[in-house]
BALOBA-1460 file (C-alpha; in Angstrom, 3 decimals):
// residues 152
<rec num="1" residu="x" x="-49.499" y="-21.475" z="-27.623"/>
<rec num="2" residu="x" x="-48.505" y="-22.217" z="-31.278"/>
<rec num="3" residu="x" x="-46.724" y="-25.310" z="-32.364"/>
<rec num="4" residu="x" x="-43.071" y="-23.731" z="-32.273"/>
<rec num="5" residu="x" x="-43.510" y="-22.302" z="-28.880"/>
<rec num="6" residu="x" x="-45.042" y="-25.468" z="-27.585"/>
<rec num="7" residu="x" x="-42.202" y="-27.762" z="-29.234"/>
<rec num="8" residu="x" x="-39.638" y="-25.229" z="-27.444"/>
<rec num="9" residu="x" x="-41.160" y="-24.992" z="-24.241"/>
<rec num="10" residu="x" x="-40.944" y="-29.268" z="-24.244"/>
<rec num="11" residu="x" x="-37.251" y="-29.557" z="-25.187"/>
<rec num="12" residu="x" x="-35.615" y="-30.352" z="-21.949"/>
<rec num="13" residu="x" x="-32.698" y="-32.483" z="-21.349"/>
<rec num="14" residu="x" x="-33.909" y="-36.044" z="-21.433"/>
<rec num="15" residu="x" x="-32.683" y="-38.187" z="-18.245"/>
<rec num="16" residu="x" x="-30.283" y="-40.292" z="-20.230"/>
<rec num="17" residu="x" x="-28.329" y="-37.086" z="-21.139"/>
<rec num="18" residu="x" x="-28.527" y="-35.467" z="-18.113"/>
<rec num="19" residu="x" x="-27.380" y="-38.973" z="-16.397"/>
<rec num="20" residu="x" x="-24.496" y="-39.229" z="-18.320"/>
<rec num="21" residu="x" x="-23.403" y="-35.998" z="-17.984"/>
<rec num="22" residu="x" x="-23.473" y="-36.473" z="-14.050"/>
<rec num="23" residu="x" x="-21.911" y="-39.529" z="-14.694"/>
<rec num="24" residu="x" x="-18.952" y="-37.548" z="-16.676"/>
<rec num="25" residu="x" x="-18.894" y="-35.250" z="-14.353"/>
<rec num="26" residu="x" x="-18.270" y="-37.695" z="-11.552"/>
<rec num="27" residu="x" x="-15.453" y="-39.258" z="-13.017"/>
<rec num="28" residu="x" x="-14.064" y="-36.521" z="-14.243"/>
<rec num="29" residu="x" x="-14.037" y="-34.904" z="-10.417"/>
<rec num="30" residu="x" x="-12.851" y="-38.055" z="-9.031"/>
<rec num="31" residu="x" x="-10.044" y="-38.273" z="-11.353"/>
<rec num="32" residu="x" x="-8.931" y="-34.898" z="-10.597"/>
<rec num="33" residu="x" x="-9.401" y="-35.125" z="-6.908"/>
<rec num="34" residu="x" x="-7.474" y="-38.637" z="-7.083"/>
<rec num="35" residu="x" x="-5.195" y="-37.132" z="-8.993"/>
<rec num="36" residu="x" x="-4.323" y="-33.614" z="-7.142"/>
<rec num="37" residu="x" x="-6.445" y="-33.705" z="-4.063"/>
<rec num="38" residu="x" x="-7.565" y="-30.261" z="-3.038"/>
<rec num="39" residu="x" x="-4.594" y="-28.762" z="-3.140"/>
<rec num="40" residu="x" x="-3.410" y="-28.680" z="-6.782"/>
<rec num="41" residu="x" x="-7.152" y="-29.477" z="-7.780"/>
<rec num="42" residu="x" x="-8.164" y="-27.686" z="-11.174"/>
<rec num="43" residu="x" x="-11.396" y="-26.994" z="-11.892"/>
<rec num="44" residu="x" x="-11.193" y="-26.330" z="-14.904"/>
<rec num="45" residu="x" x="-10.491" y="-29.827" z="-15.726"/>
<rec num="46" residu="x" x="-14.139" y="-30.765" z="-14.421"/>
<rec num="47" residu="x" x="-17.540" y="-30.678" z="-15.117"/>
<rec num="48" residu="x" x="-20.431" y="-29.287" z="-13.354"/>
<rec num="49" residu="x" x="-18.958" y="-30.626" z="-10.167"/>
<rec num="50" residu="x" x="-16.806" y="-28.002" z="-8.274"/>
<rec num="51" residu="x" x="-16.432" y="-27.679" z="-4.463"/>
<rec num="52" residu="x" x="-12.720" y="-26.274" z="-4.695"/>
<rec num="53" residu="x" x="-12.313" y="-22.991" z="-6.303"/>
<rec num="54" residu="x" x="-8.730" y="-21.639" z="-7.296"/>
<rec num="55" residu="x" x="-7.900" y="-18.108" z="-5.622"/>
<rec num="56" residu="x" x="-6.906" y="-15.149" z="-7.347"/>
<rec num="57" residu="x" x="-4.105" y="-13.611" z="-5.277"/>
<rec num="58" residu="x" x="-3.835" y="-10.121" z="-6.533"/>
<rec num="59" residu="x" x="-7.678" y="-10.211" z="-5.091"/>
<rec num="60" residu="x" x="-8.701" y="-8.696" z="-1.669"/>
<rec num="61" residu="x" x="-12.147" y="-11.029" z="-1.963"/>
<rec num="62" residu="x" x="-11.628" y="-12.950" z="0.854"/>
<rec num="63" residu="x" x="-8.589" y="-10.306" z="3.104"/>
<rec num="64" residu="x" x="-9.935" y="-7.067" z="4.324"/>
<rec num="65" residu="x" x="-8.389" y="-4.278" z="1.920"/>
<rec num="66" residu="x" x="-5.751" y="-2.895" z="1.896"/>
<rec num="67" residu="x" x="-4.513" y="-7.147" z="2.361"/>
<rec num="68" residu="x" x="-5.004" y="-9.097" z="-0.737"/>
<rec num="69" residu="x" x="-5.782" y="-12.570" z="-0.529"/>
<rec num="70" residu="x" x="-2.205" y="-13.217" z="-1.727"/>
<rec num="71" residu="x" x="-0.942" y="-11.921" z="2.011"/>
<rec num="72" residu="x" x="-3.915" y="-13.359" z="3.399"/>
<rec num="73" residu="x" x="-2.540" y="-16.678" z="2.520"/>
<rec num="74" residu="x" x="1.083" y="-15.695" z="3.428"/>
<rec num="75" residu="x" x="-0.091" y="-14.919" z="6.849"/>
<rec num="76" residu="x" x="-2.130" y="-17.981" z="6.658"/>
<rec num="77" residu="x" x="0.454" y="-20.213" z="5.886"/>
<rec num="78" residu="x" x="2.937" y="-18.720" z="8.770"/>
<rec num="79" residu="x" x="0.224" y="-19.477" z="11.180"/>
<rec num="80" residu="x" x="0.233" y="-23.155" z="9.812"/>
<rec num="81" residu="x" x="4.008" y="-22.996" z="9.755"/>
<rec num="82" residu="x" x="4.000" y="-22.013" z="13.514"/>
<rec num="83" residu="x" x="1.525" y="-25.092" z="14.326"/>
<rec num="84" residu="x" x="3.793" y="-27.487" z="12.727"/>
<rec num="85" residu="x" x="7.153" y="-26.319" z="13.665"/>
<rec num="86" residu="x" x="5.562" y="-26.232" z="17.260"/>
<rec num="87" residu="x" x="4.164" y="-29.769" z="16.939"/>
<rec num="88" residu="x" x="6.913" y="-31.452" z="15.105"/>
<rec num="89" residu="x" x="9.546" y="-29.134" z="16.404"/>
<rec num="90" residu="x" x="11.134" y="-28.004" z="13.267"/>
<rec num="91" residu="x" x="12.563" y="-24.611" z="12.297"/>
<rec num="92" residu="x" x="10.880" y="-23.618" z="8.698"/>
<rec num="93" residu="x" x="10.238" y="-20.271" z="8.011"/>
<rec num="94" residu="x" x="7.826" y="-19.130" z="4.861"/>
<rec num="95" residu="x" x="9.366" y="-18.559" z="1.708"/>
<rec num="96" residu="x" x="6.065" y="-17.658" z="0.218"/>
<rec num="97" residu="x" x="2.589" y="-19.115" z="-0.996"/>
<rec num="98" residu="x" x="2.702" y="-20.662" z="-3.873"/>
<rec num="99" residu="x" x="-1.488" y="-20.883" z="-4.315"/>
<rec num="100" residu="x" x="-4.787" y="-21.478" z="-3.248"/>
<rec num="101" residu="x" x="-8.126" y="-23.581" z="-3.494"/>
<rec num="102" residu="x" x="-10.678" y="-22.221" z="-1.446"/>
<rec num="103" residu="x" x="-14.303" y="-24.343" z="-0.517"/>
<rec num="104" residu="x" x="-16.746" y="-23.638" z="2.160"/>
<rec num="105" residu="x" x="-16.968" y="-25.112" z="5.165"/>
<rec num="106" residu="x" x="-17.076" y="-23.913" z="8.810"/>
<rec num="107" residu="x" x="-15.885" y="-20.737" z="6.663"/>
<rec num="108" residu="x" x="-13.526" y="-20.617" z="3.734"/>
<rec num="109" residu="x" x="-10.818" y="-23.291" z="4.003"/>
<rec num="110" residu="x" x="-8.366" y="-22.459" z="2.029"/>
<rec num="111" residu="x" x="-5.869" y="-25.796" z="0.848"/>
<rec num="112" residu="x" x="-2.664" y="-23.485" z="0.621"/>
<rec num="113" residu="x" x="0.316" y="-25.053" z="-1.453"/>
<rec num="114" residu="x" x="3.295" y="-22.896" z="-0.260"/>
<rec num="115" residu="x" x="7.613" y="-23.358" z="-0.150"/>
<rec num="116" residu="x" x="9.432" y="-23.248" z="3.092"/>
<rec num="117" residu="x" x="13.007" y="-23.193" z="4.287"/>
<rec num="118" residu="x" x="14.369" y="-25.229" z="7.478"/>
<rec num="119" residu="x" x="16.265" y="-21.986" z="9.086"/>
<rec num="120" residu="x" x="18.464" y="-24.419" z="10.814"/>
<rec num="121" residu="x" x="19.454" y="-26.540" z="8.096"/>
<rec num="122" residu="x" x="20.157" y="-23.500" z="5.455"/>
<rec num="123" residu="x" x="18.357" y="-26.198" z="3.008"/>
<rec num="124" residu="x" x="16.393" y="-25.306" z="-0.202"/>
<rec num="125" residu="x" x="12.522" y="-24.480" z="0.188"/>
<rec num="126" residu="x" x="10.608" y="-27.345" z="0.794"/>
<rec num="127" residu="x" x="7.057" y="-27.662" z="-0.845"/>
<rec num="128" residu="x" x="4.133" y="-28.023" z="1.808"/>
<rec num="129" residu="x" x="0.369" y="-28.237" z="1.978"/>
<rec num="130" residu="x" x="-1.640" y="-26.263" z="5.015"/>
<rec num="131" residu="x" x="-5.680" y="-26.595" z="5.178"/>
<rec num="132" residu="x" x="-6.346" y="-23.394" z="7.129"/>
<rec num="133" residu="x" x="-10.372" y="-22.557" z="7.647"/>
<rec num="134" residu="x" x="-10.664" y="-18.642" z="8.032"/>
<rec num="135" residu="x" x="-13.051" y="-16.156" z="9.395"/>
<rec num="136" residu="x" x="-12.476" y="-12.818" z="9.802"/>
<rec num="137" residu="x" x="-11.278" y="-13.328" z="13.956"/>
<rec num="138" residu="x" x="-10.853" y="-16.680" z="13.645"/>
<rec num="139" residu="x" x="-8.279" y="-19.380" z="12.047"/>
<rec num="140" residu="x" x="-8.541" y="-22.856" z="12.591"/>
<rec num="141" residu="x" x="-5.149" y="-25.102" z="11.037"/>
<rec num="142" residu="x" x="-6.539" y="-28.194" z="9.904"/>
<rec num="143" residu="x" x="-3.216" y="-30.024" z="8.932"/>
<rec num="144" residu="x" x="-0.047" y="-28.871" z="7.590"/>
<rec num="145" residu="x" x="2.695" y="-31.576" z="6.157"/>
<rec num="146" residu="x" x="5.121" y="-31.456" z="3.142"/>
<rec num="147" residu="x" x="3.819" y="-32.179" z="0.012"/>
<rec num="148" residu="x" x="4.063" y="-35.493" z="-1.107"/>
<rec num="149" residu="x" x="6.837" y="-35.589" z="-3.587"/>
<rec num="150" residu="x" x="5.466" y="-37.868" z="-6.878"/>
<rec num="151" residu="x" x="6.088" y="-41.521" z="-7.204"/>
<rec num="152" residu="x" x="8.706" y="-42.493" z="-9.835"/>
């Protein structure tokens, strides 16, 4: 091996760097998670460090075609919607989904930001947040509440 290839094959990342980029990447996550939670999380705002992926609606990676993963999560979400309006014995109906982060987990859970109406109430739509793990003949609802609305 000549000098040049030997220098090149030896430049690695020394642990200081590599440490400190973890460490970035850390705080960086747990500022956006803190920040957003999985819902509204954004990636692209982090590091190396990425357990919740946004997903592309117009997609049909995660539905079974002709669905896209846009009406995936719109049938999602009513199933969610069901759940709560069953437990909590409201009247919303979907407006639509808004978006999606998707991680793994017991299958995809998707953390599905989507608008609702209270049918009874003829109110505005109402922001929520469903975590909803899904497998093709299978849907587990995690939770489903309305999103918090931010602190003033």
């Amino acid at each position: 091996m000549d000098s040049e290839e030997e220098r090149d094959s030896k430049q690695v990342s020394s642990p200081s760097s590599v440490e400190s980029r973890d460490e970035e990447d850390v705080r960086l996550f747990e500022e956006e998670f803190k920040k957003h939670g999985d819902y509204d999380f954004d990636a692209s705002k982090v590091g190396s460090i990425v357990v919740f992926y946004p997903l592309v609606f117009g997609s049909s990676e995660y539905a079974t075609e002709p669905e896209t993963d846009g009406e995936l999560m719109e049938r999602l979400s009513k199933i969610a919607l069901k759940e709560h309006n069953d437990n909590k014995k409201t009247n919303f109906e979907l407006v639509r989904a808004v978006k999606a982060n998707w991680s793994l987990g017991g299958g995809n859970i998707f953390s599905i930001t989507l608008e609702a109406k209270d049918a009874s109430l003829h109110s505005g739509p109402v922001p929520f947040h469903a975590r909803v793990s899904y497998i093709p003949g299978g849907t587990k609802v995690f939770d489903i509440n309305p999103k918090p609305q931010p602190k003033p």
